[in-house]
Each structure stands twice: as C-alpha cells, then as structure tokens.
N, C-alpha and C positions, 0 to 999 in steps of 0.2 A: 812157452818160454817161462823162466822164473821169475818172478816178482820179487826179487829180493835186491835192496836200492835203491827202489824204482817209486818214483812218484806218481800217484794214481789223484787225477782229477776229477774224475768220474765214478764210474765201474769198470772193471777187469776183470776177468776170469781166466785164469792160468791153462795150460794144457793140463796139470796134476789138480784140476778142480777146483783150486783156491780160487775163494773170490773177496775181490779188493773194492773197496770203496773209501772216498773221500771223507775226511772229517765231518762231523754230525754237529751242527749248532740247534741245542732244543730254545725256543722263543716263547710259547705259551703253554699252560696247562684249564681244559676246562672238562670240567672244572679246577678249580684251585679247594674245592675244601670238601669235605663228606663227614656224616655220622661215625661216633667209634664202630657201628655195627659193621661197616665197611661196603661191599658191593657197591661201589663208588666207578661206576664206568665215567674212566679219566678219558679223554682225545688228548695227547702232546702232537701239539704244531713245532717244525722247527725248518732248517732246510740241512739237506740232504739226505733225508729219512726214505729210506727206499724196504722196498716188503724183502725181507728174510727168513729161510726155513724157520731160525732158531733167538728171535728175539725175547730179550730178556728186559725187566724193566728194573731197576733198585733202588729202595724205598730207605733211606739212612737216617737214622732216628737221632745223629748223633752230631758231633760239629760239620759245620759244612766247609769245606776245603774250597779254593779257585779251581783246584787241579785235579784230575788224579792222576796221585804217584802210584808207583809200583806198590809200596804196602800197602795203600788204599786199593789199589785193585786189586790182588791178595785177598785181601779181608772181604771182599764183594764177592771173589771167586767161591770164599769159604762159608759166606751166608746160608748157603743155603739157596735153596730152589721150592716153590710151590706149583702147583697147576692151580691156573684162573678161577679166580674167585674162592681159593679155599683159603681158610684161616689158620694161620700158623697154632702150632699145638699150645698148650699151658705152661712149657718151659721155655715157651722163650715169646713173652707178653711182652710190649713195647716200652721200652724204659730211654729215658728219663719221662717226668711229667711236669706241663707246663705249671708253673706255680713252687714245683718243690725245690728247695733250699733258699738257702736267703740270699741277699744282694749283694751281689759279687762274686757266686756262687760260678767256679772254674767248670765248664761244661767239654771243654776239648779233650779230656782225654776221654768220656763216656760216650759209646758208640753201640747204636745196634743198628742192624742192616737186616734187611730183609728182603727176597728178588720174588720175583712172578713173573709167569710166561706173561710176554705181551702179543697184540696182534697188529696186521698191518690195513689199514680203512684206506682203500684205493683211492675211491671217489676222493676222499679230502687228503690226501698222502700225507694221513698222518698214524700214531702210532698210538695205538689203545688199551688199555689194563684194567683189572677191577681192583678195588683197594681192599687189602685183610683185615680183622676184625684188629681192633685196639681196646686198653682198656680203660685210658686216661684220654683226653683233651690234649693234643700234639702236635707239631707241626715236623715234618721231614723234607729232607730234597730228594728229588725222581731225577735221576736219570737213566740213559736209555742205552744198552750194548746191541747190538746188530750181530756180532757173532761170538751167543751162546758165553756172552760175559768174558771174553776174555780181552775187552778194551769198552770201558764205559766211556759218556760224555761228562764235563763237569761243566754244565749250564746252571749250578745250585738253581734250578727253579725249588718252590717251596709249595707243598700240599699240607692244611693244615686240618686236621680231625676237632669235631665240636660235638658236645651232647647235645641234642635235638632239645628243641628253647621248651619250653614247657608254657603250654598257651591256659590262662586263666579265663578270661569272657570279651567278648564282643560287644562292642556301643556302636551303634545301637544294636540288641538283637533281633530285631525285627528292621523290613524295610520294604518300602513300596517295589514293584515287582517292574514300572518303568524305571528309566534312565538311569545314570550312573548315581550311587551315592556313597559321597567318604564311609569307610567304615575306620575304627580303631581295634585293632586287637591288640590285648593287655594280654603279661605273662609274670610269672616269676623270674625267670633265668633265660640268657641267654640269645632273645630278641634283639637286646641293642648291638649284639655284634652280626645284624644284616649289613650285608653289603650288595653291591650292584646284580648280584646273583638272583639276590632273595625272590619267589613269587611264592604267591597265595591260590589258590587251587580253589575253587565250587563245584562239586558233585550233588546232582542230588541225591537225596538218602534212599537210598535200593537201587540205584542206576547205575550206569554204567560210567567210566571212566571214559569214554568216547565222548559223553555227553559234557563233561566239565570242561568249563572256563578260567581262563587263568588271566590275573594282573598281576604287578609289579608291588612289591611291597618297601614303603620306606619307612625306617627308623628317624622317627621322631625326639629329636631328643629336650623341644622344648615343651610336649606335651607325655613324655615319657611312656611312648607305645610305637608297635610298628601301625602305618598309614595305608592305605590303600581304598581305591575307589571300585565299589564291588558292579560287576558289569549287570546290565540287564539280563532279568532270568522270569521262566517261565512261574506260576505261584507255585506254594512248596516248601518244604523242608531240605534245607544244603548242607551239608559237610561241609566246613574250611577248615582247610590246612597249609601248612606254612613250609615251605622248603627255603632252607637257608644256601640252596647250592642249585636251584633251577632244577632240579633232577629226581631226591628222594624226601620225599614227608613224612613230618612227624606220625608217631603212632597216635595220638590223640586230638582227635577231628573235637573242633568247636559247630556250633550247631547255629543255622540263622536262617528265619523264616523270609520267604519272599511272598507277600499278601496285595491282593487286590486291594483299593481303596472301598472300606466298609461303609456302606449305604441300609437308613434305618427306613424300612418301606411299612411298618405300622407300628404303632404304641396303644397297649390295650392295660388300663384304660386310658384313653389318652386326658385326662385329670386328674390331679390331686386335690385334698382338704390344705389347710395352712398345716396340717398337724403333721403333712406328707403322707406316703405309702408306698407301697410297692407297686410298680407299674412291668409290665414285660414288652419286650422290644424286639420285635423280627427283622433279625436284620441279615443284608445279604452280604457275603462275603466272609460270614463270622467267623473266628478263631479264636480261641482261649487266651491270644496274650491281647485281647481288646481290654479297655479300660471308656469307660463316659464318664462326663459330669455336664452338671446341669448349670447354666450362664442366667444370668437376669433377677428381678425382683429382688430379695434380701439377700439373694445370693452373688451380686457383681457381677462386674467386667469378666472378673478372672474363673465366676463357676466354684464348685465343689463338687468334689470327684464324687460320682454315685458307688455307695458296696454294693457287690454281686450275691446275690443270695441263692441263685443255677445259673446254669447256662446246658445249653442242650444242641450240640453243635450237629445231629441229625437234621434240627428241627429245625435251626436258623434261630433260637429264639434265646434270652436269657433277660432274668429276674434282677430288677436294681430294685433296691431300697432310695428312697427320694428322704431326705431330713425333714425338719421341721422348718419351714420356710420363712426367716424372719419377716418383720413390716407389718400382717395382720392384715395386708389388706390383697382382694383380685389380683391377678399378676398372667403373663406369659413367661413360662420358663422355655430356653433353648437349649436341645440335646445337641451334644458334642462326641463325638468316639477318638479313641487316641490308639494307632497300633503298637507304642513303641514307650509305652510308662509316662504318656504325658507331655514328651521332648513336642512333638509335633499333635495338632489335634486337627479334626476334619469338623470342619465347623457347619451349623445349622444343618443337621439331618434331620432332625424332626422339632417338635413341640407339645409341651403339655402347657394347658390351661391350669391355672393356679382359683381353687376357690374358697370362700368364705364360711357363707352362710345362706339359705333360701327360705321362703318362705311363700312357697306353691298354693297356689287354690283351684281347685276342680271346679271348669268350666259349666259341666252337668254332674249332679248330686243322684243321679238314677240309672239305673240299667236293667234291662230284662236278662231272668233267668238264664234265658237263650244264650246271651251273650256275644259277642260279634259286634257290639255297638263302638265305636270310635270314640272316645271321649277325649280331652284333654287338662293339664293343669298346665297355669300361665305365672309367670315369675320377671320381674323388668332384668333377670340378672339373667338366665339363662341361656345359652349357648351352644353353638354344636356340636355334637361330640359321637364317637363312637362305644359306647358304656352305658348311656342313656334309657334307666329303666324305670316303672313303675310297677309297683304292688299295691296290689288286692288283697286285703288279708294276708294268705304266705303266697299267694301265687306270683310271680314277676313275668312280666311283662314289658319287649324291646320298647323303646321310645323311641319315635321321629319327632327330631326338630323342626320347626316349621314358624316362619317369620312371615310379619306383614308389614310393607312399610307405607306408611299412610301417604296422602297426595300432600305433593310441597305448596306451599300457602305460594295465594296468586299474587301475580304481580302488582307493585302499586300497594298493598297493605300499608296502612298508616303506623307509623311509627310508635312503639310502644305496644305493642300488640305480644300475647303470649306470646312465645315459641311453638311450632309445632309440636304435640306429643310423640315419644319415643315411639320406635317402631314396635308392633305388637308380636311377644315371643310365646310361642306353646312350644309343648311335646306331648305328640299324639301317639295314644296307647289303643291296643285292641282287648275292649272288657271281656276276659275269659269265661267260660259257661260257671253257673252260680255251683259250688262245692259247699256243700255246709262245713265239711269237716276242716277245710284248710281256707273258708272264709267265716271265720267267726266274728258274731258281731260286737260292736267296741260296748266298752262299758254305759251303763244307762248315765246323764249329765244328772247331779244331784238338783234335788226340788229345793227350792229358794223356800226358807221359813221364814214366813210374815203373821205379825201381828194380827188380835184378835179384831176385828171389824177393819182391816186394811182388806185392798180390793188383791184377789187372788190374781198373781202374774199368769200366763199361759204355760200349760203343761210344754216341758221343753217333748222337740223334736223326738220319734224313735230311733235308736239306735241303728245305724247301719253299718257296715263294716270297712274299718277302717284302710287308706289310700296313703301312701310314703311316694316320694319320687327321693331319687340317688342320680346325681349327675354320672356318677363313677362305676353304679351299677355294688356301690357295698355303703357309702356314706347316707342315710336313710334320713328324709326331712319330711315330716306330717302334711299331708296337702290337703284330708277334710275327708268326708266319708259318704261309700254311694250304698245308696238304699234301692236292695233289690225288688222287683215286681214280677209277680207269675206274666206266666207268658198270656198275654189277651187272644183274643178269637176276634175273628172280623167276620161279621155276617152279610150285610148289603151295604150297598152303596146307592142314593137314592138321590135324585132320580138319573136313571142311567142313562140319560142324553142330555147334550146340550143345550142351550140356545140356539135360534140359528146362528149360522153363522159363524159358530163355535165360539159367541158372545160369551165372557166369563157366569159363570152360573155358579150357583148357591148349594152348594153338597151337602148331606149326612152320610157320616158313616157309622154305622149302628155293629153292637156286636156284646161281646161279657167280658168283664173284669178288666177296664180300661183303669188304669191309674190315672186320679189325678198328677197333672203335669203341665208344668208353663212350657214346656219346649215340646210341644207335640208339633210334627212334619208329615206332610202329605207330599209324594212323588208323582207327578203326571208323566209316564216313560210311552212315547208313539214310538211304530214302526221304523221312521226314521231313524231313529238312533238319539232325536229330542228328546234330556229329561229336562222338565222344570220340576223346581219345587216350591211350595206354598208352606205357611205358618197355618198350622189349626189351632182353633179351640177345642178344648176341652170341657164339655158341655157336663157331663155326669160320668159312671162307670160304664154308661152304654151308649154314648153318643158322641162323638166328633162334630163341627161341622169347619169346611174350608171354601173358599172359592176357586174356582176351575182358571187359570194364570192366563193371560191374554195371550193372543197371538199361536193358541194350538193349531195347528195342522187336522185337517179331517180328516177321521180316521177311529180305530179302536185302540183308546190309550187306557194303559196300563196303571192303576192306584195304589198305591200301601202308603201305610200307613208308620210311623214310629214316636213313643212316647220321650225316647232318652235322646234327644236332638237329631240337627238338621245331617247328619251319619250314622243315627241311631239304626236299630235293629229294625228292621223295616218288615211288614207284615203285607203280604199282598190282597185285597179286596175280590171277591170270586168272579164278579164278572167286572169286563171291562167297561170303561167310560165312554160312549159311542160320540164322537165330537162331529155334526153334520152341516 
C-alpha cells in the first residue's frame, strides 16, 4: 500500500519497495575531533539510526542551522559525494579557517559542505565515517541521511579538525622500570587543547604495537604541559606519543628510557690521592644517560657530579675523573649514580678511600735471586684496598693487605697506663726472580767528608734496588731497598738425629755462599702435616746453626732453610731430620 500521509513510527516497507522510517536524533559523536590529515573513523550514536543500503554522512564547514530547510537540503543534495576515506580533490579544500577574519566577522552566509559514504556498526547501532583531508584547523556539524541524502538530521553536533600538537621533550627522560611514575611532556603547540580524549601511547622501539600501553593524558595548566603517569614497563627504549582524540598519533614519537636501578659492584682503583684521579666503575645495569658524584670529605652532603672520561656499555664499565678533594686530609668518599640528570640519585653504591701521604718501610731488606720470598712494607695509615701494589725496580707486584690486632690490655690495669698500640698494618708482596735489566740498583748514598785526624764514619750500606708501594697501584711512595743474594747451596745438616725422645737438639747447617742475615729461618715440616718454625743463626757464609722446636712428633722431618725471613725463599736440606 502507499505511504503517502502516513505516519511511520518505526520502519515500513511499501509493496513498490519504499522504505520509511522514523525521525533520526544523532546524540554523540566519538570521536568529536581528528587531525586535518583526516582518516578520522567517527561512531555517531543517536536513536533511531537503523543500517541502510545507502547512507550518507555531511560534514558542513559552514553556519550551522537548528533545521534543515529545503535550501539546505539542496545544497547537501549538490555537495557532492566521496567513497570512504577519500579526500576531496584541490578545488574544493575546506573553507573558512578558524582564526581568519576579525571579531564580528559575519560567517552565515559562507558554507561548504562535503558528504561521505557512511557505514552501519550493528553491534553498537551506530553509524560510522572516516573524515577527508583538511587543510586548516576547523570545526563542522555531521549529520546523517539514511536515504542517499535526500532527508538529512539537523542534530548540529560538531567535529572539530586540529594540527597534531608538536611534542618538544620529556621530564624526566629516563625512569625506573617499576611502578607508576608522573611523567611531563612539554610541546610547542597545541597540547593545551587536550581534552578528556587525550592518551599517550608507550611502544617499545622496534616492537610491536600489540605490545604498547596506553594512559590518560591531562593538560596541566599550572605547570604548562600535558601530565600523565607512565605505567610500568619492561627495561628499554619507548616511543611516546600523544593522541589528542584516543585513536590517531602524532607523527613524531618522543623517546623515554625505562632502566633498572644501577648497582656499582667494583671500583678499580678503589682510592684516590687528595689531588684525585680517575677511577673506573663496573657497574650493572649501565646506560649512557647515568650520571655519579662523589658525597663526603671536602666534598659535602650534597657531592660533586664526577666527569666521564668512557663508558663502555659492552663492558658494564665507565671512567670518572674524581677532583681535587679539598680538606688535605684521609677521607671516605661515597659513590652515588643518578639515571635521570641528578633529579633523583641511588645513593651509596660504593666507596673510595681518600689518601694523603705514606711513608712505608720494608720489613726485610734481602731477598734471594730465586725470588718467591714474601716480604712486606708496614705504614700506621694503610688500608685495604683492591690496587695495592709494590715495586722492585720496574717490576710491580699485587699487594695483600694483612692486619694484626694486638691482645686488649687485661682487666684491672691501673689507671693512667699507656693505651694500647694500633693495630699492626702490612702489605704482603711476592719478590719476583732478580732481572738485572728491569731491577737496577739505586744510586750509591754520598761518603760524608770529614776532617783531617776526625775519626772515619762507617762506609754507608751497598746499594740495592730500589722498593715504592702505590696504594692505587700508579701513586708511588719510597718504602727502602732490597739487596739481592745468590742463591746459597745447602750441603748437610748435622747431626741428623735427635735426642731421645725427640728432646730439642742443637743443629748445623753447613753449605756455600750463605749471606749474612739477621732473619735467617729454619722449617721442621713432618709427615703429619706439622710445620714448626725456628729463628737461626747465622754463623758465617757456611754455617747456620738452630735448635730442633719442642714437641716434634717421631718421624723423618723435613728442614730448609731461608735467609730473607720467616716466608722467605726456603732451601731444603738433602737428608731429613730423623726425630726418635
């Protein structure tokens, strides 16, 4: 039957195929706004928006009406048509532009109109478009015809086109890789007009779009940036980008590192002089936007930033320069790492020891050719450290630290009584085999000129070659100098039994080219696994004599002998000491 008359509350369909439906009220658009580039997929919500072969959508650049009249439909009819998502040609680019003319400036009678197929979204019964290119900043009303334009809605809803805000840098650029943390992003243009749309987007850089998270972005207008709290992310380099419309991002991705908290697990050397120096720091976690400074001694509460001289992020490791540490005097300094220029610091990851001055002296003054003797130089300032070296003429040699702390004074002490002496500090070296060429001996000390009938002083000392210790392993301080001896021969040992009973007993040991030496040692080593050791004399160039240590064990114990102390280079004796 005909439809002509006839009020249609629903849907109709005629027997001659016409189909009728009820008035269209549009209610939302989302979005409400997109880039001039356009591809702007809008949803219009409204009610009674039902799917049609032939919907149209029209976009009117120009005054918005309450209604449309018949010349307004007209003019819609004669806009023009695109298929989805194309951009209307070069003659006919969107005019007016927000901003042009001045105030008061009559806009109703300039109109441009432009339509696009639209589609029908079941699932949300609503009606769908994408938006054409623009070439200004605009704002237009959408509304919607159901059949093929020849009856639009006048809902003036409004869609308004923006240039994509232009993002300038990130506070902080860096940020720990747990929990939430505010971020600021700063721009030239066009940020402060986020609205409840705006999000911020994190991809990581070469990944996937699957992979990114997204938060909400708000314009700040007392700290003049948009706000946003960047979600937790794996460590790594992110993309952010800003979408002023929930849907399409700018083209120009800001970049923000997500880093583990950096941990300094050695400092080599781990001391400086007052004068400073370069120290290298392995530390885990590293990245190029690290920053340290050093807290303590003339440096304060508050530190001074160290300058980087490498960094070698294969390696884990990078080179700081340390200042010149005011005060003049020993110090601990505290290392600090900062990922983010200093805003935040990760405090006490390591330390360096701050030193002055020393003034070492070698415990033994001799060592055999051989070399392998133990010696030491002792200093009341000395300390532990990992750099700890001693030289031989050029050769260097690792140093261990090694402390003794003497027994605490008994109870009951009468009042006014020394203090205890400090506890006793070495660092023990191993004397390397004698080199002439790279152990030269130090200069001969000048002979004292004395008066004609004055009694002649003693010829000084021979020369031997000179000994440095370096806490740092480069800062070199004179510790005294060892005088080398051929290697001796050990011929017998006499007489080669005990006492009964393995009663201490009265030894020689006889042999060629024994140095004199006040630290001559004899080793008693039995089967068991007992060594003792004894003090010898040193009788001439062919004689020792020591006594045999109480309490040996029966058995065939083992003797040697060494001139350069109780670690020296030890010489074993050819037959053993039979103890019965």
């Amino acid at each position: 039957a005909p439809l002509d008359g006839q009020e249609v509350t629903q849907i109709a369909v005629a027997k001659d195929r016409v189909l009728a439906f009820a008035p269209v009220r549009l209610t939302t658009l989302q979005p409400n706004c997109g880039p001039l580039a356009g591809a702007t997929r809008v949803q219009i919500l409204g009610d009674g928006l039902v799917s049609a072969p032939r919907i149209k959508v029209a976009m009117d650049f120009g005054a918005i009406a309450p209604a449309v009249t018949p010349s307004r439909a007209s003019r819609l009819r004669s806009g023009g048509s695109f298929k989805l998502g194309k951009a209307p040609s070069a003659s006919s680019q969107m005019m007016p532009t927000m901003g042009d003319g001045g105030a008061g400036t009559d806009w109703s009678n300039v109109s441009e109109i432009r339509t696009v197929r639209g589609g029908f979204d079941v699932e949300h019964r609503a009606v769908f478009f994408d938006t054409l290119v623009v070439q200004r900043p605009i704002s237009c009303s959408v509304e919607v015809s159901l059949d093929d334009g020849e009856a639009y809605t006048g809902s003036n809803l409004q869609f308004s086109f923006y240039v994509d805000p232009q993002l300038d840098f990130l506070e902080p650029p860096q940020r720990p890789a747990a929990g939430q943390v505010p971020l600021e992003i700063r721009g030239a243009e066009g940020l402060s007009l986020a609205g409840p749309l705006c999000r911020v987007r994190f991809t990581p850089a070469g990944g996937e779009l699957a992979d990114a998270l997204f938060t909400r972005g708000t314009w700040s207008k007392k700290n003049d940036c948009l706000e946003c709290l960047s979600p937790e992310m794996p460590p790594g380099w992110y993309n952010v980008e800003v979408s002023m419309n929930g849907q399409q991002y700018g083209p120009q991705p800001l970049h923000l590192l997500y880093y583990l908290p950096p941990k300094i697990s050695a400092v080599f050397p781990d001391c400086v002089p007052l004068a400073g120096g370069r120290v290298t720091l392995h530390v885990e976690n590293l990245h190029s936007s690290l920053s340290f400074r050093a807290r303590g001694a003339g440096f304060g509460a508050e530190g001074v930033e160290l300058e980087l001289d490498g960094i070698s992020l294969p390696d884990g490791t990078v080179e700081v320069l340390v200042p010149a540490i005011p005060g003049g005097d020993p110090a601990v300094l505290t290392i600090d790492a900062s990922c983010d220029g200093g805003n935040e610091w990760f405090s006490d990851l390591s330390s360096i020891n701050v030193f002055s001055t020393f003034e070492p002296s070698l415990t033994t003054a001799m060592a055999s050719k051989a070399g392998g003797a133990t010696l030491s130089v002792s200093d009341l300032s000395l300390f532990r450290g990992n750099s700890l070296a001693v030289k031989v003429g050029q050769v260097v040699s690792k140093g261990v630290f090694r402390r003794e702390d003497l027994p605490e004074p008994e109870e009951g002490a009468a009042e006014g009584e020394e203090p205890p002496a400090p506890p006793a500090l070495w660092v023990d070296f191993v004397v390397p085999v004698y080199d002439k060429g790279k152990m030269p001996l130090a200069d001969p000390e000048p002979v004292e000129e004395v008066e004609e009938g004055e009694e002649q002083p003693p010829p000084p000392p021979a020369p031997g070659v000179p000994v440095s210790f370096a806490p740092d392993g480069r800062t070199w301080f004179p510790a005294g100098q060892i005088r080398f001896f051929e290697v001796p021969t050990i011929a017998e040992l006499t007489p080669g039994e005990s006492k009964p009973e393995c009663a201490p007993t009265d030894l020689t040991v006889t042999g060629e080219n024994f140095p004199e030496s006040e630290t001559v040692f004899v080793t008693f080593a039995h089967p068991n696994g007992t060594v003792k050791v004894e003090a010898g004399v040193w009788v001439s160039d062919t004689s020792v004599t020591v006594t045999s240590p109480e309490g040996l064990a029966p058995g065939s114990v083992a003797v040697s002998v060494a001139f350069d102390g109780e670690r020296g280079a030890f010489l074993a004796c050819p037959a053993a000491f039979e103890c019965a």
